[in-house]
PDB file of N, CA, C and O in Angstrom, chain B, residues numbered from 101:
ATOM      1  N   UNK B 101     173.574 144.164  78.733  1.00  0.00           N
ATOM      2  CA  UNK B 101     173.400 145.562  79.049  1.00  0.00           C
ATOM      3  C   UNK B 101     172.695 145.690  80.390  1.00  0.00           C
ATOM      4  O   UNK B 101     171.746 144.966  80.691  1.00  0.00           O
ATOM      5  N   UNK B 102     173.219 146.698  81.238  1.00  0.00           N
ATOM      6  CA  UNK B 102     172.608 146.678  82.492  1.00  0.00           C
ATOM      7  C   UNK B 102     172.182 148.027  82.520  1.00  0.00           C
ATOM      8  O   UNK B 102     172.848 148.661  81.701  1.00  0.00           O
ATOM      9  N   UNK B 103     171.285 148.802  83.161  1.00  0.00           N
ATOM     10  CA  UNK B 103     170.648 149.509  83.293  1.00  0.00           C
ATOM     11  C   UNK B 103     169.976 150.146  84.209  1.00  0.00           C
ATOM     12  O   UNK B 103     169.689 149.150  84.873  1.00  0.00           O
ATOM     13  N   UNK B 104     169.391 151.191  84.900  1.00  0.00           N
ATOM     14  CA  UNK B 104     168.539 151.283  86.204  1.00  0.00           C
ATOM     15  C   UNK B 104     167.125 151.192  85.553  1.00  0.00           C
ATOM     16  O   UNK B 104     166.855 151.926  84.603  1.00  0.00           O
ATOM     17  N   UNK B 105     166.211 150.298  86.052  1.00  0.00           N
ATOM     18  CA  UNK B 105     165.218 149.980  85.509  1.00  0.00           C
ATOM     19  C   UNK B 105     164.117 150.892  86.075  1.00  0.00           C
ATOM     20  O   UNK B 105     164.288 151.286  87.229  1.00  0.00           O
ATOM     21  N   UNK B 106     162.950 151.301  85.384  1.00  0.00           N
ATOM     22  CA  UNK B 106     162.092 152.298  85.969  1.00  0.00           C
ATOM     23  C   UNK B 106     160.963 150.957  86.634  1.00  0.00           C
ATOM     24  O   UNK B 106     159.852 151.374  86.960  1.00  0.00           O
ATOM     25  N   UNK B 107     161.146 149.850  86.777  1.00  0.00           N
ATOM     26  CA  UNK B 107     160.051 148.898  87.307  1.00  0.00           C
ATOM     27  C   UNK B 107     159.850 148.885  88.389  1.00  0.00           C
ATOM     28  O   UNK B 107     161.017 149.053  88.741  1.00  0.00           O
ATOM     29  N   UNK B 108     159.227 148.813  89.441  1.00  0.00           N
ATOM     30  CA  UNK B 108     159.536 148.883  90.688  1.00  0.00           C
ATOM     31  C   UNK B 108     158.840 147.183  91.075  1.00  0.00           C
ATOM     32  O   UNK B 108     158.830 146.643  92.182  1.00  0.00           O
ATOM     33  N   UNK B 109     158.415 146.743  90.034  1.00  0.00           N
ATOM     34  CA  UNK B 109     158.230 144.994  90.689  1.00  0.00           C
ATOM     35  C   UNK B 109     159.099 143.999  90.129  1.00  0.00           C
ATOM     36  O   UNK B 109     159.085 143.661  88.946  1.00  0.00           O
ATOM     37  N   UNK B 110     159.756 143.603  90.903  1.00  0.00           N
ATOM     38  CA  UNK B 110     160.790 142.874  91.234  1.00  0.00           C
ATOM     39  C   UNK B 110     160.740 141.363  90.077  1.00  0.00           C
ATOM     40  O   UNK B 110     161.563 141.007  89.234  1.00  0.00           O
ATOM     41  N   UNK B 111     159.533 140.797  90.456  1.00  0.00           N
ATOM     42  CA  UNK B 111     159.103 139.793  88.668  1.00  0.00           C
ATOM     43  C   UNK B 111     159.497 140.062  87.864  1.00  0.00           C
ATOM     44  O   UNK B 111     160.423 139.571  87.220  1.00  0.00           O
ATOM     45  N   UNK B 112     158.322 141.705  87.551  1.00  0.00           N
ATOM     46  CA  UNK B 112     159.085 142.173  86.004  1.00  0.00           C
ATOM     47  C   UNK B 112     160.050 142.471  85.831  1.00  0.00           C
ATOM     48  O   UNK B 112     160.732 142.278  84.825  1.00  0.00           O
ATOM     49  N   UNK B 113     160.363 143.115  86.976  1.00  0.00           N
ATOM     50  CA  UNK B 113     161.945 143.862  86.146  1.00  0.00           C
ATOM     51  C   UNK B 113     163.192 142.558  85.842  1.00  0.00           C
ATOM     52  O   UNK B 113     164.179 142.659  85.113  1.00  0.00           O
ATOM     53  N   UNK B 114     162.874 141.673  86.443  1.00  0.00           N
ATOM     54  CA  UNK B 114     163.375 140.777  86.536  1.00  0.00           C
ATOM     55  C   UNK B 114     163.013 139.835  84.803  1.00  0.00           C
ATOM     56  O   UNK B 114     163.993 139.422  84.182  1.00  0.00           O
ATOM     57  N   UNK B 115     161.767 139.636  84.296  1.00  0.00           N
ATOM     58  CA  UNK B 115     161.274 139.128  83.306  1.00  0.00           C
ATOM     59  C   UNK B 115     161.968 141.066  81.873  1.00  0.00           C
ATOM     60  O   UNK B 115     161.948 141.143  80.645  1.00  0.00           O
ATOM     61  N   UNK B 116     162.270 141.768  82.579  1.00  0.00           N
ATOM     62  CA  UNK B 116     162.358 143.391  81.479  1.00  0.00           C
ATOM     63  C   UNK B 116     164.053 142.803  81.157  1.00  0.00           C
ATOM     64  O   UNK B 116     164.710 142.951  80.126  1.00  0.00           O
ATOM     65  N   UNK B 117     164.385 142.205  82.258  1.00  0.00           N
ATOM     66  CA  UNK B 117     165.831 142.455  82.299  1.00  0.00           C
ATOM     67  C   UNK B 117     166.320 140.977  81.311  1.00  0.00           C
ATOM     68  O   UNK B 117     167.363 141.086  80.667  1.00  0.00           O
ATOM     69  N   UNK B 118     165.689 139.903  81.248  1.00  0.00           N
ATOM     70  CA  UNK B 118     166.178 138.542  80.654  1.00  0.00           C
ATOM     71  C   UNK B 118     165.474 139.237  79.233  1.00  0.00           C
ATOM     72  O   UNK B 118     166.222 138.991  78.286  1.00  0.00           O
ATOM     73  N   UNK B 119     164.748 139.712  78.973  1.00  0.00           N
ATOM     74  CA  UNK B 119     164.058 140.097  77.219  1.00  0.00           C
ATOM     75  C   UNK B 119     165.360 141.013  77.226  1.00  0.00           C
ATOM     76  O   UNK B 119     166.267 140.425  76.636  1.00  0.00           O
ATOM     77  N   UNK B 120     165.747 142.265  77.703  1.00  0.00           N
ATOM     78  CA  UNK B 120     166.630 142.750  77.407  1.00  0.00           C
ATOM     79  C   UNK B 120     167.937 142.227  77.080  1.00  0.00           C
ATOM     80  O   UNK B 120     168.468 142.578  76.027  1.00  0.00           O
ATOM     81  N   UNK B 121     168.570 141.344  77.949  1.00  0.00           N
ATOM     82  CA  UNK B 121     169.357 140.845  77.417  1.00  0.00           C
ATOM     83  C   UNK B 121     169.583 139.815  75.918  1.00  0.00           C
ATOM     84  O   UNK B 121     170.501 139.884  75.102  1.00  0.00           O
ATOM     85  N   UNK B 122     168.660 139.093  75.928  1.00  0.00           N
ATOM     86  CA  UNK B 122     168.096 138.363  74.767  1.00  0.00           C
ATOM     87  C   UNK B 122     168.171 139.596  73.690  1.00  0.00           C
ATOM     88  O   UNK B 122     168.845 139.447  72.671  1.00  0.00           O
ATOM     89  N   UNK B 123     167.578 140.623  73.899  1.00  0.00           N
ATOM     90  CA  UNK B 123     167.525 141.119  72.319  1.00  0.00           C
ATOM     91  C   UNK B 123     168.467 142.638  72.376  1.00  0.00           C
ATOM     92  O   UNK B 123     168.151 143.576  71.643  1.00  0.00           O
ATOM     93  N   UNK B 124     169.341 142.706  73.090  1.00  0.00           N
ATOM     94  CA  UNK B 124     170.290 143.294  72.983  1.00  0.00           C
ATOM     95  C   UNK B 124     170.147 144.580  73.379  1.00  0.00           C
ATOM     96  O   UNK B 124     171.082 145.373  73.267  1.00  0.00           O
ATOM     97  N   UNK B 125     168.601 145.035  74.040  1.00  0.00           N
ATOM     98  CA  UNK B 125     168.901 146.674  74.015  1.00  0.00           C
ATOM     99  C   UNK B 125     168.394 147.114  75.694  1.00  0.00           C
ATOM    100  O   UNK B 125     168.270 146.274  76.585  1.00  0.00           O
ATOM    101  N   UNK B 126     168.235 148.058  75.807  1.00  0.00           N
ATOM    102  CA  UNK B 126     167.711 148.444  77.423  1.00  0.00           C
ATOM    103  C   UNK B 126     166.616 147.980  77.805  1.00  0.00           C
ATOM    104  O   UNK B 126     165.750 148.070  76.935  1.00  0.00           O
ATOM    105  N   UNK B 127     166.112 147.271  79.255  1.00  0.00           N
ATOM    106  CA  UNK B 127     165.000 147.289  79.794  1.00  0.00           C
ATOM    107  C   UNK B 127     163.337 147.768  79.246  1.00  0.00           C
ATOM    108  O   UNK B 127     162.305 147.103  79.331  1.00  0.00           O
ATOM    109  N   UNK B 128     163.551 149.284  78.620  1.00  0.00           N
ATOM    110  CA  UNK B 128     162.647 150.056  78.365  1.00  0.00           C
ATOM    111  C   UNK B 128     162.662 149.948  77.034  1.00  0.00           C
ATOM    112  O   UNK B 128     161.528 149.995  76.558  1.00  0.00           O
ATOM    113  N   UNK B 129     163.525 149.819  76.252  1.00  0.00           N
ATOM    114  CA  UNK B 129     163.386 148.965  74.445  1.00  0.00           C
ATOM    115  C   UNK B 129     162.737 147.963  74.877  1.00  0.00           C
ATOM    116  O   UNK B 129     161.522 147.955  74.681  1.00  0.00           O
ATOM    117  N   UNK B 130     163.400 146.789  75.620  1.00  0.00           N
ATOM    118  CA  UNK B 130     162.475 145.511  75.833  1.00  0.00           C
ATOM    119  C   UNK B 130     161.043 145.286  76.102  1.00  0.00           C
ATOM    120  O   UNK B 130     160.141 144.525  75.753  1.00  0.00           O
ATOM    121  N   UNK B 131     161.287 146.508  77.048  1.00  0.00           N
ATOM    122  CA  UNK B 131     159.022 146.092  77.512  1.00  0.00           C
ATOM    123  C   UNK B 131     158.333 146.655  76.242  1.00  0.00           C
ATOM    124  O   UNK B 131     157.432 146.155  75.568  1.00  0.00           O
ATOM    125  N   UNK B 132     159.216 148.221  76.047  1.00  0.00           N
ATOM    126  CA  UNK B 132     158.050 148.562  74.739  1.00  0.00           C
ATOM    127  C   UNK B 132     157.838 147.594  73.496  1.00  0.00           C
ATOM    128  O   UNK B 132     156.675 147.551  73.095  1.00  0.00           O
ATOM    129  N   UNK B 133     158.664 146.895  72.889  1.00  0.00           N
ATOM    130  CA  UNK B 133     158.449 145.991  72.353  1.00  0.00           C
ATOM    131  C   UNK B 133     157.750 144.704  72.591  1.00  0.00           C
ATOM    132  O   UNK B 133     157.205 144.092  71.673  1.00  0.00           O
ATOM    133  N   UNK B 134     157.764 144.260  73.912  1.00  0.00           N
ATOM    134  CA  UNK B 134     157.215 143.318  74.597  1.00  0.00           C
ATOM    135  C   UNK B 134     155.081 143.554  74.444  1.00  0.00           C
ATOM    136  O   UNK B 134     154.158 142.792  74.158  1.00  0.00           O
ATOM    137  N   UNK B 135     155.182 144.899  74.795  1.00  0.00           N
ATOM    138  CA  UNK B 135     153.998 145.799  74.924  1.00  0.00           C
ATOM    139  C   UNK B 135     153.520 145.827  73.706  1.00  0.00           C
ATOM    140  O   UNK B 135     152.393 145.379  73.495  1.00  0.00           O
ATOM    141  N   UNK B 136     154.278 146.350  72.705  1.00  0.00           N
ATOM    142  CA  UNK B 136     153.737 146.543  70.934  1.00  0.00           C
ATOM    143  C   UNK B 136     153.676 144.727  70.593  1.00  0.00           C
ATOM    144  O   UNK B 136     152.701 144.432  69.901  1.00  0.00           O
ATOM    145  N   UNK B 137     154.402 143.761  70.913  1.00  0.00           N
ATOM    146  CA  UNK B 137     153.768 142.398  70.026  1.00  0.00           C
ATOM    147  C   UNK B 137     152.398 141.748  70.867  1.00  0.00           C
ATOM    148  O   UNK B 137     151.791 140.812  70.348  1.00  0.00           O
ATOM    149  N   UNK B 138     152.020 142.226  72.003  1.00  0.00           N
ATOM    150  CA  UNK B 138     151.496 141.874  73.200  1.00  0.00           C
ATOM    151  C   UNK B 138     150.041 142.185  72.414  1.00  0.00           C
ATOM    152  O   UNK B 138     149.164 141.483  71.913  1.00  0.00           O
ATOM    153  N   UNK B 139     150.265 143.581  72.578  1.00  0.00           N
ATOM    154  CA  UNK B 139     148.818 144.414  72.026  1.00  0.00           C
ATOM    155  C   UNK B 139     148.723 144.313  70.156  1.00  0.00           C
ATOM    156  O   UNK B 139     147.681 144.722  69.644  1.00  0.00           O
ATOM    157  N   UNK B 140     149.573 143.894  69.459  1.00  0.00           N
ATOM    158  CA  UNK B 140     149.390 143.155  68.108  1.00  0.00           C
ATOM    159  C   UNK B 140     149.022 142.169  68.176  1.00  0.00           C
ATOM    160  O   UNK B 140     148.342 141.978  67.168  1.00  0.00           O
ATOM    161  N   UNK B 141     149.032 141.315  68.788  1.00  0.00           N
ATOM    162  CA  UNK B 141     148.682 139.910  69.124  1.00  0.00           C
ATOM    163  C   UNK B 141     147.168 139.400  69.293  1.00  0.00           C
ATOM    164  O   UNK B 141     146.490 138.473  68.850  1.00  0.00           O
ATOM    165  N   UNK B 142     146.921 140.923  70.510  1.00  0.00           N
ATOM    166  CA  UNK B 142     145.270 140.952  71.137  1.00  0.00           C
ATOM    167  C   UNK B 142     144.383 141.303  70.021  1.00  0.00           C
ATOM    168  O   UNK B 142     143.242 140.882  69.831  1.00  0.00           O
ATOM    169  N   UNK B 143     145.171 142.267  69.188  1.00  0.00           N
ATOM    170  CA  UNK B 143     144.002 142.954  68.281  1.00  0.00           C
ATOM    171  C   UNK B 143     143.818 142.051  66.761  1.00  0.00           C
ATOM    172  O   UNK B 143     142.933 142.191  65.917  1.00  0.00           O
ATOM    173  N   UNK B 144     144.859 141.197  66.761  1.00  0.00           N
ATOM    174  CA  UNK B 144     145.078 139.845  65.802  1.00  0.00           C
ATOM    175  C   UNK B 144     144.192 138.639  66.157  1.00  0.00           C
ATOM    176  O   UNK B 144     143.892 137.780  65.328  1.00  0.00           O
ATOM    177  N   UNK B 145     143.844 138.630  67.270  1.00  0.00           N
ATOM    178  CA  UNK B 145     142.839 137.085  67.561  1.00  0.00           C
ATOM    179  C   UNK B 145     141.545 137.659  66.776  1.00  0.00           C
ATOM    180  O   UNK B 145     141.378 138.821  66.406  1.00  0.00           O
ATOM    181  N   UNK B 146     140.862 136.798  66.649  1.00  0.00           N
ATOM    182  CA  UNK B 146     139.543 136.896  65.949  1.00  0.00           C
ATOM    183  C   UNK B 146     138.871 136.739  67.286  1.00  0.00           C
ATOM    184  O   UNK B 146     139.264 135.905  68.101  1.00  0.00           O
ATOM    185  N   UNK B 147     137.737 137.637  67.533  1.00  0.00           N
ATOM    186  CA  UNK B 147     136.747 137.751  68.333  1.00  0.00           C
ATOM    187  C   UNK B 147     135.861 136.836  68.562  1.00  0.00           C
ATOM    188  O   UNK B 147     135.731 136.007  67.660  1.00  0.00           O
ATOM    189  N   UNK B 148     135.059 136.694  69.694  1.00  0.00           N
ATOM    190  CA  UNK B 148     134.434 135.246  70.259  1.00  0.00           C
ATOM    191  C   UNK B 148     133.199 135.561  68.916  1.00  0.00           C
ATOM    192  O   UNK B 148     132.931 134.571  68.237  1.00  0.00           O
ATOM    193  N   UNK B 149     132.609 136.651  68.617  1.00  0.00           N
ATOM    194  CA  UNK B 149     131.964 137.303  67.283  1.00  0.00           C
ATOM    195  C   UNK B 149     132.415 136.649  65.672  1.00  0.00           C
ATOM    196  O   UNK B 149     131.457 136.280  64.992  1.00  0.00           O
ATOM    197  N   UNK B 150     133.264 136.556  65.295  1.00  0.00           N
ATOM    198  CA  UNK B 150     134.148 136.454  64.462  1.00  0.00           C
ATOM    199  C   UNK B 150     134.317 134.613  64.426  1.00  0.00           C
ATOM    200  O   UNK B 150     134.512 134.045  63.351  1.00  0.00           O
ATOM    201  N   UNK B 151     134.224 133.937  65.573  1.00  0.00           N
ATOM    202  CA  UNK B 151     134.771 132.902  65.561  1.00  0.00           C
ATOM    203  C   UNK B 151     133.408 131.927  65.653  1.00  0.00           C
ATOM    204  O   UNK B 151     133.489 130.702  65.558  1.00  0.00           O
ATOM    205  N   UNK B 152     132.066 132.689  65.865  1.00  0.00           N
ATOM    206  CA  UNK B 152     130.670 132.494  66.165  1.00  0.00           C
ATOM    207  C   UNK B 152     130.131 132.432  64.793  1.00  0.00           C
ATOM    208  O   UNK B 152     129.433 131.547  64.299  1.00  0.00           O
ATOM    209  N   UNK B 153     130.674 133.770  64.140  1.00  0.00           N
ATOM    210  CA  UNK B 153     130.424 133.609  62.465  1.00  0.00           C
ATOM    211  C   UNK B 153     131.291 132.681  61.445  1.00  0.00           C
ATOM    212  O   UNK B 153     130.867 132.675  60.290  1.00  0.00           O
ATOM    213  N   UNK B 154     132.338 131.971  61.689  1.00  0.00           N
ATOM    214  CA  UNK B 154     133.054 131.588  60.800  1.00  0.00           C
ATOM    215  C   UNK B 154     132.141 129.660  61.204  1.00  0.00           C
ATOM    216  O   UNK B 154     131.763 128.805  60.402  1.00  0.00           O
ATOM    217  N   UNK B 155     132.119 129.666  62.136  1.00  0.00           N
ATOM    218  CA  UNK B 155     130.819 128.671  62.530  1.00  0.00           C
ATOM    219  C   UNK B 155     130.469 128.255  61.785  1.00  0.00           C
ATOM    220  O   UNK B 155     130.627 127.244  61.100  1.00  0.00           O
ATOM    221  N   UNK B 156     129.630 129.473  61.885  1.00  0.00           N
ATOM    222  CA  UNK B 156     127.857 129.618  61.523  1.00  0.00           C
ATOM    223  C   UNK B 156     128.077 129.447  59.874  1.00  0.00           C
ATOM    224  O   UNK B 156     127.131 128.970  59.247  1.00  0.00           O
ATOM    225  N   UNK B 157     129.504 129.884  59.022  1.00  0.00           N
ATOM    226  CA  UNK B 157     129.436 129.787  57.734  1.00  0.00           C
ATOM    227  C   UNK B 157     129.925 128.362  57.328  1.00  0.00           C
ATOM    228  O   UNK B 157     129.700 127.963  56.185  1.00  0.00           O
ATOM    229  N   UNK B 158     130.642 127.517  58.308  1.00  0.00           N
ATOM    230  CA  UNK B 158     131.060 125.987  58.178  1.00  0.00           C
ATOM    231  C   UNK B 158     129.734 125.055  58.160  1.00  0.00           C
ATOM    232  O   UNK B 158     129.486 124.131  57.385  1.00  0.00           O
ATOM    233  N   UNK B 159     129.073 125.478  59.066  1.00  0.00           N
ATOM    234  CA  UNK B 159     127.882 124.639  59.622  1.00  0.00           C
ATOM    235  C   UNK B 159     126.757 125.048  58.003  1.00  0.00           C
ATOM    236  O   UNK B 159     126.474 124.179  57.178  1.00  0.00           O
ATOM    237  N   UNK B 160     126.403 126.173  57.921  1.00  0.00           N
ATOM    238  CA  UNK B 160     125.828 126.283  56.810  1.00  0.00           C
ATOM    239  C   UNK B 160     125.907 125.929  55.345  1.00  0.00           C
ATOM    240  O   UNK B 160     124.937 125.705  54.622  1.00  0.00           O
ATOM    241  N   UNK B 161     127.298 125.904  54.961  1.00  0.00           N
ATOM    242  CA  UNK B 161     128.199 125.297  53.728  1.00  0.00           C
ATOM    243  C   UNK B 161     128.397 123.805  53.832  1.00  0.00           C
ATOM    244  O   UNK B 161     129.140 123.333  52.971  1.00  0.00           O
ATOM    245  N   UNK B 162     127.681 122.638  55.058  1.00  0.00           N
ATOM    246  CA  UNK B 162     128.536 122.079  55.483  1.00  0.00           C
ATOM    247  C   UNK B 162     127.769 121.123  54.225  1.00  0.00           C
ATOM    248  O   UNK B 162     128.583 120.643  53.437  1.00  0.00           O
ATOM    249  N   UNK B 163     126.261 120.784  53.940  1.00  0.00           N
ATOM    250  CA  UNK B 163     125.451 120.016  53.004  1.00  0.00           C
ATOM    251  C   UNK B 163     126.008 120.458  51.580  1.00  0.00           C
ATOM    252  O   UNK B 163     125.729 119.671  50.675  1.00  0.00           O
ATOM    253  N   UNK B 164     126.578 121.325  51.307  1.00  0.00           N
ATOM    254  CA  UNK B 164     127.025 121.665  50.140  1.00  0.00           C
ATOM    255  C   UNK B 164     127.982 120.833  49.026  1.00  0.00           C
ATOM    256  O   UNK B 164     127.931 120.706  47.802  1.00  0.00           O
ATOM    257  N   UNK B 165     129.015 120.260  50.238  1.00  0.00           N
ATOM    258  CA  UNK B 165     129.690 119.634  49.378  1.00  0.00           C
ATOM    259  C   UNK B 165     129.061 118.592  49.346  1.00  0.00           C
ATOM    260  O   UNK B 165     128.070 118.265  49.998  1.00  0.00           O
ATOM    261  N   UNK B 166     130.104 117.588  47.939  1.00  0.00           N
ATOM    262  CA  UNK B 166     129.486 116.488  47.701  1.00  0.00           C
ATOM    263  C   UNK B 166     129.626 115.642  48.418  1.00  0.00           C
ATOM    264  O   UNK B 166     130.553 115.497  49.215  1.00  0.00           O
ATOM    265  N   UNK B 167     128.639 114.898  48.220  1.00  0.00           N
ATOM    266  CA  UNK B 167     128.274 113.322  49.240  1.00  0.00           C
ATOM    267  C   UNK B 167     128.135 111.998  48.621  1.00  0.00           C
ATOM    268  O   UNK B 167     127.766 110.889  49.005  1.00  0.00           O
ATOM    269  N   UNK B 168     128.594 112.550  47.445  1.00  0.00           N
ATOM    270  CA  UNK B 168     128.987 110.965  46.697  1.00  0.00           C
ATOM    271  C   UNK B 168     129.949 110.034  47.244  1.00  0.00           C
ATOM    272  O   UNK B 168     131.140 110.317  47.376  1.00  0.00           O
ATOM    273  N   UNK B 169     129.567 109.209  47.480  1.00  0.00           N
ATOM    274  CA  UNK B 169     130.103 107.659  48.456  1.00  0.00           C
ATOM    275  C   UNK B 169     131.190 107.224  47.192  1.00  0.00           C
ATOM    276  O   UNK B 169     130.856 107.126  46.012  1.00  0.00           O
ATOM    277  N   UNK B 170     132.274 107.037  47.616  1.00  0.00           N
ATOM    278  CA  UNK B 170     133.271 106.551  46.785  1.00  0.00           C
ATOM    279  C   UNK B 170     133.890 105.051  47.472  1.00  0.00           C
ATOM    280  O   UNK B 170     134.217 105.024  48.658  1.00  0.00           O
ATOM    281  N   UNK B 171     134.008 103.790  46.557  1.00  0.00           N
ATOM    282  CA  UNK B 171     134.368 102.585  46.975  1.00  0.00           C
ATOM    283  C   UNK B 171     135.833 102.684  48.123  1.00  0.00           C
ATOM    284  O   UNK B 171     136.564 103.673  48.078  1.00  0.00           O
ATOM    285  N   UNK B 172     136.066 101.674  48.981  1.00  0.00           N
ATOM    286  CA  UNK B 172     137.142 102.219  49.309  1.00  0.00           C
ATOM    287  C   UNK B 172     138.111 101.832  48.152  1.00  0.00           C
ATOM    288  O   UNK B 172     138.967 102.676  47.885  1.00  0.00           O
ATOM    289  N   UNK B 173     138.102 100.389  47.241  1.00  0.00           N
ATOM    290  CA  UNK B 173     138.773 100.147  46.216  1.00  0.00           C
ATOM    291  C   UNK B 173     139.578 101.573  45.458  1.00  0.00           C
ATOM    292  O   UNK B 173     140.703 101.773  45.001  1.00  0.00           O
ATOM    293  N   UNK B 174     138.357 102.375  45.610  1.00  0.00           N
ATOM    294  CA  UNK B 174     138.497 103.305  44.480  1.00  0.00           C
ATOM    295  C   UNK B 174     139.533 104.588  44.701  1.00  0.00           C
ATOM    296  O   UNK B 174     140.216 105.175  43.862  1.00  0.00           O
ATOM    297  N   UNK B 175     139.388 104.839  46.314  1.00  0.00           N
ATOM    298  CA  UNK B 175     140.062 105.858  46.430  1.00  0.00           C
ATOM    299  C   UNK B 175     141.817 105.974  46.069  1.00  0.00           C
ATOM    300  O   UNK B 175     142.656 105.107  45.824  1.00  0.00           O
ATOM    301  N   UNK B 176     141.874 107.119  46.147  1.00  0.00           N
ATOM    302  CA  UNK B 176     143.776 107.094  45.960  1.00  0.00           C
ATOM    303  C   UNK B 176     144.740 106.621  47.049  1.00  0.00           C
ATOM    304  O   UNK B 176     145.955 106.637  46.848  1.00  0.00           O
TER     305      UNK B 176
END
C-alpha cells in the first residue's frame, strides 16, 4: 500500500512505510500502532523503584531457605 505520508523525516517515513507494508495497512495505521506497543511497553517495564524493591525482597528472603548440605552421592 502506498500512500502520501504526513512525515516529513525522511528515516521515518521511510521506517512508517516498511511497518506499513509488513502489516498491511497505511503509514498512519502503522505508526499509531507502532506508538500504542511503544508506550505499552514503557509503562510495562518495572521501574528502577520496583526493581530496587524486588532486590531488597531476594536479598532479605535470601537466609530463609534451607541450607542443609546434601552429599553429592545423594543428589538426583
Amino acid at each position: 500500500m502506498t500512500d502520501k505520508s504526513p512525515i516529513a523525516d525522511d528515516s521515518l517515513d521511510a521506517l512508517a512505510q516498511t511497518l506499513a507494508e509488513m502489516l498491511g495497512v497505511d503509514t498512519s495505521e502503522a505508526m499509531r500502532r507502532a506508538l500504542r506497543n511503544e508506550i505499552e511497553r514503557v509503562r510495562s517495564t518495572p521501574t528502577i523503584d520496583d526493581q530496587i524493591e524486588t532486590l531488597r525482597e531476594t536479598v532479605k528472603n535470601y537466609g530463609r531457605k534451607s541450607t542443609r548440605m546434601v552429599h553429592p552421592s545423594k543428589k538426583r
